[in-house]
C-alpha positions in Angstrom: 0.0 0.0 0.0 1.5 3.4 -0.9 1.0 6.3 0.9 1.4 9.8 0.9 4.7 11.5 1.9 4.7 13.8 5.4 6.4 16.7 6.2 6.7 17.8 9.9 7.3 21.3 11.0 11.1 20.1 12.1 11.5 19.2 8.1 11.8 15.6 8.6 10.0 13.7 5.4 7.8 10.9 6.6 6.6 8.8 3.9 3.2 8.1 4.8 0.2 10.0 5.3 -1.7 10.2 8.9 -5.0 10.4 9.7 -6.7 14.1 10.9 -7.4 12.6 14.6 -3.7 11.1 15.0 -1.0 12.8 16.9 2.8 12.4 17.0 4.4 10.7 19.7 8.5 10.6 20.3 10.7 7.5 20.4 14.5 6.9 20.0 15.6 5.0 17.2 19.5 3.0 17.7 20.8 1.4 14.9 23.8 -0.9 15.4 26.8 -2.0 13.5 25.9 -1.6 9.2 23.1 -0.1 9.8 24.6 3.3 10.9 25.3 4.4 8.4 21.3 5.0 7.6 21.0 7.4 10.8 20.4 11.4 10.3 23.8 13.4 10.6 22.7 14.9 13.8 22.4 11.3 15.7 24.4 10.9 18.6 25.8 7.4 19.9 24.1 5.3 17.0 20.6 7.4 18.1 18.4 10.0 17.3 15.2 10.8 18.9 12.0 11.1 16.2 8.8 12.3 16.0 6.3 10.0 14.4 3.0 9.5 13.3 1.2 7.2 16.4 -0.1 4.8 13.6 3.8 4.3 12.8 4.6 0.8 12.3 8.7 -0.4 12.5 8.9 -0.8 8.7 7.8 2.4 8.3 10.3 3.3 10.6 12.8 1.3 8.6 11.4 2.7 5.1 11.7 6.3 6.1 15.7 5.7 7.0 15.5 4.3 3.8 17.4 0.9 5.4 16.6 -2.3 3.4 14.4 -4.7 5.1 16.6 -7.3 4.6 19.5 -5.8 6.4 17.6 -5.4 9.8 17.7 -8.8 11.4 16.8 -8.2 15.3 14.7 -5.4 16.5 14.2 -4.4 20.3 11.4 -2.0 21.5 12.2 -1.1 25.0 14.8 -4.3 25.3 12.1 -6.7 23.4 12.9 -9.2 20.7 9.7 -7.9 18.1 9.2 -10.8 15.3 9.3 -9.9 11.7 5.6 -10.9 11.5 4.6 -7.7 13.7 6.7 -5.0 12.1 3.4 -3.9 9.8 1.6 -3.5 13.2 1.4 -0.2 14.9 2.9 -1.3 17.9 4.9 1.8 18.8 4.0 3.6 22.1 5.4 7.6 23.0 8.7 7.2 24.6 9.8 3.5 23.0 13.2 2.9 22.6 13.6 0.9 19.4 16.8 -0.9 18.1 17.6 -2.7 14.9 20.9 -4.9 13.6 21.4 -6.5 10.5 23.1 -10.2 10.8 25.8 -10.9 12.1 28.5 -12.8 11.4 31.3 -14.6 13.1 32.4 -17.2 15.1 
């Protein structure tokens, strides 16, 4: 499903629309290892804290950094493993802390 590209007041692009009665909520996004390199120049310590539409799900999280899906292997919101299967869900709540890392490697 496509939808409509955002712009909030601080000039961040979010690339889906929201709904009239939805508000914006804050959370902090990390990314880890690879997937660094995807964060705004202004994060700090592999993090940045957003604003984003409540209905935001974690691949639209992971859409608007413009990260492949198939690079982000574990995500944590708040310290919790979150399966693949839910990342279409608006499961995001005001004040989450959400981390990603692509696979790793080694041995």
């Amino acid at each position: 499903m496509w939808r409509q590209p955002m712009v909030l007041a601080t000039g961040s692009i979010l690339p889906f629309s929201v709904a009239a009665r939805s508000g914006l909520m804050k959370i902090t996004l990390k990314l880890f290892a690879g997937l660094s390199e995807y964060l705004p120049a202004n994060a700090v310590r592999n993090a940045i804290v957003l604003e984003v539409p409540e209905s935001c799900s974690l691949n639209d999280l992971i859409d608007q950094h413009r990260i492949p899906r198939d690079l982000v292997h574990l995500v944590l919101i708040n310290g919790t493993s979150r399966q693949e299967s839910e990342r279409d869900d608006p499961i995001l709540n005001d004040g989450d802390a959400v981390a990603m890392w692509p696979p790793v490697a080694g041995g």
